[in-house]
ZAMARGU-4260 file (C-alpha; in steps of 0.2 Angstrom, whole numbers, plus 5000, padded with zeros to 4 digits):
<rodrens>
0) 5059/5331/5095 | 5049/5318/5102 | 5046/5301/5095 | 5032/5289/5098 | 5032/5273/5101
5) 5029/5260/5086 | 5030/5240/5086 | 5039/5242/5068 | 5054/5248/5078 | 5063/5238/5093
10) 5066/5256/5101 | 5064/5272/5098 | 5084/5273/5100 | 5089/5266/5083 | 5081/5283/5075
15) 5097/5291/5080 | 5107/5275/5078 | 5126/5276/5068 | 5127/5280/5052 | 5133/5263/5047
20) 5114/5258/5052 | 5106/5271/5044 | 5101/5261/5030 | 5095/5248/5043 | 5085/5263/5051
25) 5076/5268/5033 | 5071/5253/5028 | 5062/5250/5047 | 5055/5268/5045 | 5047/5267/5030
30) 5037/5252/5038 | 5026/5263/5049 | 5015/5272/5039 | 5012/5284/5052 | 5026/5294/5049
35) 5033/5299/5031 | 5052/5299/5030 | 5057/5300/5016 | 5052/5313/5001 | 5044/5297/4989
40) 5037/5288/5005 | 5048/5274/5004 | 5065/5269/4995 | 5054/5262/4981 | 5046/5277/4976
45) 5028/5272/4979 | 5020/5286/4987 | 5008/5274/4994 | 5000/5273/5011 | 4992/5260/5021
50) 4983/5273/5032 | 4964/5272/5028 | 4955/5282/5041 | 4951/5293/5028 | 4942/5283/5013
55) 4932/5283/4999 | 4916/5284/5010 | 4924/5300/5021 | 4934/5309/5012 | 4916/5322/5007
60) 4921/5325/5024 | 4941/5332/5025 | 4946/5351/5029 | 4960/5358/5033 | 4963/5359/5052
65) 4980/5370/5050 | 4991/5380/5040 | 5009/5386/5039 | 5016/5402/5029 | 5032/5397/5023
70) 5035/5417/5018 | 5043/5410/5003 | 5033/5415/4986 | 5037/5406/4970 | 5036/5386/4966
75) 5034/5375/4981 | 5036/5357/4973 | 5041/5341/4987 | 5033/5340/5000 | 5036/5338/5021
80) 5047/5325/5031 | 5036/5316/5045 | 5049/5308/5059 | 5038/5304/5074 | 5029/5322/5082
85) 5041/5332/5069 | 5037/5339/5053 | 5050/5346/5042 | 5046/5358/5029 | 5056/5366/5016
90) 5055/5380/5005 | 5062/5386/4988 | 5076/5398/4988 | 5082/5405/5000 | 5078/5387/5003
95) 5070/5388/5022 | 5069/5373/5032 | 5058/5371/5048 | 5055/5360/5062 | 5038/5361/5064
100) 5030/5353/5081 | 5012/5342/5076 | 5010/5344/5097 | 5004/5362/5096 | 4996/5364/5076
105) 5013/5367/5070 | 5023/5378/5082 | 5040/5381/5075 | 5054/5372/5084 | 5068/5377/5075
110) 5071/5387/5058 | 5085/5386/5047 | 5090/5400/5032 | 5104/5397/5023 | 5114/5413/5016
115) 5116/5409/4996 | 5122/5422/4985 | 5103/5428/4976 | 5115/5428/4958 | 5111/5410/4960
120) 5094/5414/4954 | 5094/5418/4937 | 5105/5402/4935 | 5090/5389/4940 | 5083/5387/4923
125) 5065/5383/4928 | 5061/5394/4945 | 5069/5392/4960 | 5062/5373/4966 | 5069/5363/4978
130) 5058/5346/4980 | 5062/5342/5001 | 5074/5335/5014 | 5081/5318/5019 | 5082/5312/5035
135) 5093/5300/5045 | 5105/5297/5059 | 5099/5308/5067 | 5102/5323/5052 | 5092/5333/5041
140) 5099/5334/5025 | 5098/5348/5014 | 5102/5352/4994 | 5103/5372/4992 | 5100/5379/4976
145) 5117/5385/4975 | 5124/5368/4977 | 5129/5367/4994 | 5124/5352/5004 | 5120/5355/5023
150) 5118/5342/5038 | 5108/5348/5051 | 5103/5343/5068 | 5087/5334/5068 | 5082/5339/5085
155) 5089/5358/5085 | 5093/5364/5067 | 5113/5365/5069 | 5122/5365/5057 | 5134/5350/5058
160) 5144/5351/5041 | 5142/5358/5026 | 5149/5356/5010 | 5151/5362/4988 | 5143/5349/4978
165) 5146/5362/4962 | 5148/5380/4957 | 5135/5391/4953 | 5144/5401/4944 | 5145/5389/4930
170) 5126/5386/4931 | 5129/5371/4945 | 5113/5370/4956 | 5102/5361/4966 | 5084/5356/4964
175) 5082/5339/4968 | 5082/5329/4986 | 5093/5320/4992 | 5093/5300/4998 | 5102/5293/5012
180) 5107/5275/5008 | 5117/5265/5019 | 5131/5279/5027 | 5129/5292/5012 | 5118/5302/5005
185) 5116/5303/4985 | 5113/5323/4978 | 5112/5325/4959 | 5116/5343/4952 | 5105/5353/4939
190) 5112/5366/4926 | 5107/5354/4907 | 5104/5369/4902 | 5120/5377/4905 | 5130/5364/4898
195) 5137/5354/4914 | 5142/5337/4916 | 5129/5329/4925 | 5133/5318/4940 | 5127/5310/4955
200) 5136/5310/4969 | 5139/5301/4987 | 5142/5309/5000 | 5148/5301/5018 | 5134/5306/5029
205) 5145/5308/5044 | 5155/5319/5040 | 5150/5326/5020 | 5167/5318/5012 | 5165/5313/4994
210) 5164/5292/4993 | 5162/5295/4975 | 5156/5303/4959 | 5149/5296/4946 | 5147/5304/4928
215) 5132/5304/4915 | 5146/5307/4900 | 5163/5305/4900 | 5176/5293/4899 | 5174/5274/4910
220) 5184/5280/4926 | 5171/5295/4926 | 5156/5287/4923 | 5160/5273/4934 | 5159/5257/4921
225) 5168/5241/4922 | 5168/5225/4908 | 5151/5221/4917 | 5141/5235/4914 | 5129/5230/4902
230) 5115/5239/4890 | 5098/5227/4882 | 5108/5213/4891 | 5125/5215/4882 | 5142/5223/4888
235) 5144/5241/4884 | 5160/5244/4876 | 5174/5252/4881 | 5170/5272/4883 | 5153/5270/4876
240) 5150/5286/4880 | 5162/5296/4873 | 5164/5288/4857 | 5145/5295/4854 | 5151/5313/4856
245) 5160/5324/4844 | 5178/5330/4850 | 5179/5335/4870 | 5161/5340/4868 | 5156/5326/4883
250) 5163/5339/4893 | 5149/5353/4892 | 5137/5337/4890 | 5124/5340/4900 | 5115/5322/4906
255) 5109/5332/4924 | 5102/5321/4938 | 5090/5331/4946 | 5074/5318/4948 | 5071/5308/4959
260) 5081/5291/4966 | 5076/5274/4973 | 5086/5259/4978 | 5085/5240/4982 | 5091/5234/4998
265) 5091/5215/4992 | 5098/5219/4976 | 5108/5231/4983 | 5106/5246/4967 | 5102/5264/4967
270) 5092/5268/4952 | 5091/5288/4944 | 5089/5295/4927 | 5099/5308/4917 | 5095/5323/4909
275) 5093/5332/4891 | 5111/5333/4883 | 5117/5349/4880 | 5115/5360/4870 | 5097/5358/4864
280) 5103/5361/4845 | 5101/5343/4837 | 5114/5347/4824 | 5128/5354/4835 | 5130/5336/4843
285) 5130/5323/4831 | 5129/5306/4837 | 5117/5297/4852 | 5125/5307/4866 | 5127/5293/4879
290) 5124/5294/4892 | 5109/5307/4894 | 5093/5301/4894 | 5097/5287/4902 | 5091/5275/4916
295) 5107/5271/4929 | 5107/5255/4943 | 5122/5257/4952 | 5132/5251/4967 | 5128/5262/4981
300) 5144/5256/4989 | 5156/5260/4976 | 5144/5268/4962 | 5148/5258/4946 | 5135/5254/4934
305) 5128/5237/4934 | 5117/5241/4919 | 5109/5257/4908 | 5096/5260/4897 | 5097/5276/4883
310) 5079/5279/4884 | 5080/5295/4869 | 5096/5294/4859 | 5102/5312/4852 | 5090/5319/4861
315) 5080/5333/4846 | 5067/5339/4858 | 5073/5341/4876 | 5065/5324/4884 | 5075/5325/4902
320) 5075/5307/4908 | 5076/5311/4927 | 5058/5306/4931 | 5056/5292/4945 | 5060/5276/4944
325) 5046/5264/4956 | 5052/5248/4961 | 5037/5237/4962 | 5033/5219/4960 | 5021/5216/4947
330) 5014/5203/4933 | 5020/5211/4916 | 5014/5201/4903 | 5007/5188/4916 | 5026/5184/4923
335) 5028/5189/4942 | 5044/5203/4940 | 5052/5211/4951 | 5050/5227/4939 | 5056/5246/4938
340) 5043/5259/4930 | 5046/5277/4922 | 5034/5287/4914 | 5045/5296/4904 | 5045/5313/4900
345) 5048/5308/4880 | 5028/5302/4882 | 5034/5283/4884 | 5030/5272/4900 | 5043/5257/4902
350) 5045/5241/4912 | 5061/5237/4915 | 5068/5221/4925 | 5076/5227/4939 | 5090/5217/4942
355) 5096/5213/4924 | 5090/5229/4914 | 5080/5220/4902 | 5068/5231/4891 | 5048/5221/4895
360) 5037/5235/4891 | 5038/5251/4883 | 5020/5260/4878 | 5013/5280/4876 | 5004/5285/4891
365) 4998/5302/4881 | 4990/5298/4865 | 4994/5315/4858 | 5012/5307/4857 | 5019/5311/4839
370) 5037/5310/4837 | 5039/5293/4836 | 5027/5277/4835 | 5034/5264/4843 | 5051/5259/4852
375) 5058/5245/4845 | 5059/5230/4858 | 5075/5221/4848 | 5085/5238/4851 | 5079/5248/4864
380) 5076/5262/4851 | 5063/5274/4849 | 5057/5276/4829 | 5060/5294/4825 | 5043/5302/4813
385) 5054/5311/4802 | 5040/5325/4801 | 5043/5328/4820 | 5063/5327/4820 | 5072/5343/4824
390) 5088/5337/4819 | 5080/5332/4801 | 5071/5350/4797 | 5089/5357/4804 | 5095/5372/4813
395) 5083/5390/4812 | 5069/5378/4805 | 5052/5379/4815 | 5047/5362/4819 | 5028/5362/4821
400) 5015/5352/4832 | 5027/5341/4840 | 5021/5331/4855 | 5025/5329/4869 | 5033/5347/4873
405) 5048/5348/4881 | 5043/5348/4899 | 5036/5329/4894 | 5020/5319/4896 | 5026/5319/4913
410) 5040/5330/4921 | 5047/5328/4939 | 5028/5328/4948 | 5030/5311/4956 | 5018/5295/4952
415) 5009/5284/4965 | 5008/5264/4967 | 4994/5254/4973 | 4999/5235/4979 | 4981/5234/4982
420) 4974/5237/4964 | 4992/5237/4955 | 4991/5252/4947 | 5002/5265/4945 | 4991/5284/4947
425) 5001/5298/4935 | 5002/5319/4936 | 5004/5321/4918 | 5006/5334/4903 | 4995/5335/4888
430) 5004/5348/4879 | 5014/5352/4862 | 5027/5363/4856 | 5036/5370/4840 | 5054/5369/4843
435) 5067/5380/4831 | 5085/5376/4835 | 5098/5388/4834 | 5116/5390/4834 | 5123/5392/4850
440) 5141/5395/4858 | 5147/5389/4874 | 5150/5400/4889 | 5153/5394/4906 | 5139/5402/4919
445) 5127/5407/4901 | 5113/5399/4898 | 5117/5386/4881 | 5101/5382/4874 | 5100/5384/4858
450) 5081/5383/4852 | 5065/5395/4855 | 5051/5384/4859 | 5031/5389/4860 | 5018/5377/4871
455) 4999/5374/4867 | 4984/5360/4871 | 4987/5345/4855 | 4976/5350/4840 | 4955/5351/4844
460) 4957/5348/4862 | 4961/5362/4876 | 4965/5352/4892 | 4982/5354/4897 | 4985/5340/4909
465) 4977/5321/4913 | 4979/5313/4929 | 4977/5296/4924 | 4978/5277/4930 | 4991/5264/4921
470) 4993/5246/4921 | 5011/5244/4918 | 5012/5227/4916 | 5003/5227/4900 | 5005/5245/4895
475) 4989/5253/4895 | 4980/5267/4902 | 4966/5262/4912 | 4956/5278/4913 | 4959/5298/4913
480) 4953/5312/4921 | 4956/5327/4911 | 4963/5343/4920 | 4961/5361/4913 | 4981/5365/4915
485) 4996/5350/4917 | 4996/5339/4934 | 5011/5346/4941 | 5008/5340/4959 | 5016/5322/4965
490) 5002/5309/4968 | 4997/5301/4984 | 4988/5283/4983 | 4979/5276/5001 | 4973/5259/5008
495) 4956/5270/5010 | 4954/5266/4993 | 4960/5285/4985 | 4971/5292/4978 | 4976/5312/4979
500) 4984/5326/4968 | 4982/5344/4965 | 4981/5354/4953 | 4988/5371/4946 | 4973/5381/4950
505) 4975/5375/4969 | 4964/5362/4970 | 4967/5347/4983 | 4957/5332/4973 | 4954/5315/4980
510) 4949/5304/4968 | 4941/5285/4968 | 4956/5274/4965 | 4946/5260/4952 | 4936/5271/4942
515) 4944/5292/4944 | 4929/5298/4949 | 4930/5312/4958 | 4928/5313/4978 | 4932/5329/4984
520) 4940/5345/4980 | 4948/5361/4991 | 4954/5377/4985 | 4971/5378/4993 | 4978/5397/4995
525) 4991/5394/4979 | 4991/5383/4966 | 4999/5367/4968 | 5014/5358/4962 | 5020/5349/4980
530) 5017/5331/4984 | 5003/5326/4993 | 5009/5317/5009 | 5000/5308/5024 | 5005/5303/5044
535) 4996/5299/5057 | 4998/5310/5073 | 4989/5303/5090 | 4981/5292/5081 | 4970/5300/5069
540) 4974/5301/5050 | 4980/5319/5043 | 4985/5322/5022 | 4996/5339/5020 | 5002/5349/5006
545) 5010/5363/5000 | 5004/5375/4988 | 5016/5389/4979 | 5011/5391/4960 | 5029/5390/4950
550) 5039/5377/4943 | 5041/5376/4923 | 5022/5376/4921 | 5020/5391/4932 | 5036/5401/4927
555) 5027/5413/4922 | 5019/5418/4937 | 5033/5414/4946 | 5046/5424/4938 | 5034/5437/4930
560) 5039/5434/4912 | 5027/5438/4898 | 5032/5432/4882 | 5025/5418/4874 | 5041/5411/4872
565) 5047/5415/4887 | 5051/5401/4904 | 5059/5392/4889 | 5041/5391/4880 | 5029/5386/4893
570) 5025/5406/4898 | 5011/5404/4881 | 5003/5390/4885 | 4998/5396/4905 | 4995/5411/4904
575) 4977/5411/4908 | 4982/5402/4924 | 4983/5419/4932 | 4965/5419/4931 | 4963/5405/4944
580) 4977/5407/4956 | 4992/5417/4962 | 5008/5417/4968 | 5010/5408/4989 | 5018/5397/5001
585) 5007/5388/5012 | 5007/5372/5018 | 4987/5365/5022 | 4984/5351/5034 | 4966/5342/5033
590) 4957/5328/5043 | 4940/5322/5044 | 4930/5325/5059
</rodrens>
């Protein structure tokens, strides 16, 4: 692997420095925006580029200049690692990695295929995904969708250690990318709807040793809280989460962390969200099931909790909190903060302060959300709309029109931060759902559900998806570009005054970045749900992605189920996308010129 030389960096040499600098070596890294080293862009989840060879004025002019088969069919979500004249690109299972050389259009330098049991296939509840690799000292680091974490050399593909993060056999897998802070790397686990106990995880990254574990629901010594972990400002109490679940139920609790993480140097916190609580019957798990749902800043050194946020208390309705978390500094109200964002999947956008947790700024960023009207700013708490409560109508009742659906206003597709205009630019959802819970027993490795859901456009419209622009600091939507299916595709904002997503049919779209007005568009050979990502390589500007119809939106497709209530209810709502796109694994590259 060769490596050019930048001014961000002293030398070359600190790329492969000592784990203990690895952190150091990131935060240099993610300085130069010719490369792309980490799957978010940067530690604060931006996705932002200063590149702006390509612009508002050229972009008429972009095509794709090369292509890569990954030979993997089913959903391609993440997107490629960028470390000097490297790319690495990943696959769904059976979880492919290559080293690809950007000297010679792509030539592989090394591949790896991991061997995974294929029984770890019907337990990956929404297609077999796997959203990238992390990079540093040296390693490429790899989540397999039968929870095995790998290390590999970064310049020829050995493996260097290898360790179980999980079992598969009761529903334990891995969807999500890892993050190398400091000298370990943090993995989550999936499986929510299998009834595990949710986690997240650091590993050392010299040698794959656990540092520590810390819990979604459990007792304190599990989830990591001490006295100061605090919640709205106040100290939680003593097992906060368990006195919120009946009996040992904690214990098939579900709370996955399978999003996306960022982190803080200065302030020295890791930020990630937890998933649905299991099972998704309402009435089988009384009480506000802490801590699923919920937004987590922790010590990366010792992982305990400084604060936590319950975004969706008993969870009625399968509103996963594992969306990214962007670190940006921003006016919110007209006060500089140092701010965190989520666009939840529950429909509502919030600002949080960073460093102390305090709620700023919680708004819908979907106006077909229904199922509750505002979140109370005193409290933290959504208010519920009876009409819309799942818990309310009770078990075999069909709850109608609710809104969002369960896969959210936004699931995992990453959103994008300008600095320059101070926006945040969002993949999201316009869908919603009828829910009927049901009774449901626990089994360890069977799916625990409990509900049959159905998906469709809100009432009078028939545009499944927005991408949409958001002012986070007052909580507004500052215009909307309407999309046949959802945005499933991580967004991509530039200095060239764009910003860049694709859509389900396989459209690359580049977009003005003050008004949405449409740029350009390219039929990719898939439909897409990766990330769009961008480098520079001998000095001119290239944007890549990959395209691979799947994920929950294109499970269907993916996994060839029919039903309208199949792929846990999204199989109705998309099955005209078949008319537009099939099933591939390609990674495009474009330039101008």
């Amino acid at each position: 692997m060769k490596l050019r030389d930048f001014s961000v960096l002293a030398c070359s040499a600190l790329v492969f420095a000592g784990p203990a600098l690895a952190n150091d070596e990131l935060v240099k890294l993610q300085q130069d925006a010719n490369q792309w080293v980490m799957p978010t862009g940067d530690y604060s989840n931006h996705r932002y580029s200063t590149l702006k060879q390509i612009n508002a004025q050229n972009v008429k002019d972009l095509h794709p200049v090369w292509s890569f088969s990954t030979g993997v069919l089913r959903g391609h979500e993440g997107g490629p690692l960028i470390i000097g004249d490297t790319m690495y690109v990943h696959t769904p299972f059976p979880n492919k990695v290559f080293a690809l050389d950007l000297n010679d259009s792509g030539k592989i330098i090394w591949q790896y295929e991991p061997k995974q049991d294929p029984n770890v296939i019907p337990v990956m509840c929404c297609d077999t995904v796997n959203r990238g690799v992390a990079y540093g000292d040296g390693k490429i680091i790899l989540a397999q969708a039968d929870a095995s974490v790998v290390a590999l050399d970064a310049k020829t593909g050995k493996e260097l250690w290898k360790i179980a993060n999980g079992d598969a056999k009761k529903g334990e897998t891995m969807t999500s990318a890892p993050m190398i802070v400091k000298d370990k790397v943090l993995v989550g686990i999936s499986g929510g709807e299998f009834g595990v106990q949710g986690r997240l995880t650091a590993l050392n990254l010299k040698d794959g040793s656990v540092a520590w574990k810390a819990y979604s629901v459990g007792p304190d010594d599990q989830i990591l809280f001490d006295a100061k972990t605090t919640e709205m400002g106040k100290p939680v109490a003593k097992d906060s989460s368990i006195s919120t679940w009946q009996g040992d139920q904690w214990k098939t609790g579900g709370g996955a962390t399978w999003g996306w993480y960022s982190y803080d140097p200065k302030l020295n916190l890791v930020y990630y969200g937890s998933g649905n609580p299991s099972t998704w019957n309402p009435s089988q798990r009384p009480g506000d099931n802490k801590w699923s749902m919920t937004i987590f800043a922790r010590n990366p050194d010792t992982g305990v909790a400084k604060w936590v946020y319950q975004m969706t208390p008993h969870d009625e309705w399968d509103y996963d909190g594992v969306n990214e978390m962007i670190l940006a500094d921003i006016p919110v109200k007209g006060k500089p903060t140092k701010a965190l964002v989520h666009f939840d999947r529950n429909g509502f956008a919030y600002t949080l302060d960073r460093e102390t947790g305090e709620l700023l700024v919680a708004e819908k960023y979907d106006p077909a959300v229904n199922w509750a009207t505002h979140v109370d700013m005193k409290t933290g708490r959504p208010e519920v709309v009876k009409a819309y409560s799942t818990n309310a109508q009770g078990e075999d009742h069909n709850t109608k029109g609710i809104c969002p659906a369960a896969l959210g206003s936004k699931d995992q597709q990453p959103a994008a931060f300008s600095p320059q205009t101070g926006l945040f630019y969002v993949p999201t959802n316009h869908v919603c759902m009828d829910y009927e819970p049901f009774k449901v027993a626990y089994t360890a490795g069977q799916p625990y559900v409990g509900a049959t859901l159905s998906m469709f456009p809100p009432k009078g419209e028939t545009n499944l998806g927005n991408f949409i622009a958001f002012d986070a600091g007052k909580g507004k939507v500052v215009w909307t570009d309407k999309e046949p299916f959802s945005v499933w595709s991580g967004a991509l904002a530039t200095a060239g005054d764009i910003a860049f997503y694709g859509t389900l049919e396989g459209y690359l779209k580049a977009v003005d970045i003050k008004t949405g007005k449409e740029l350009y568009r390219y039929k990719t050979p898939s439909g897409i749900i990766g990330n769009v990502t961008t480098y520079t390589h001998k000095g001119k500007q290239y944007i890549a992605v990959l395209s691979g119809v799947g994920g929950w939106a294109g499970i269907g497709m993916a996994a060839g189920l029919a039903n309208d209530t199949d792929g846990l209810g999204a199989v109705g709502a998309y099955k005209s996308l078949s008319n537009y796109t099939q099933l591939g694994g390609v990674l495009t590259v474009f330039a101008v010129n």
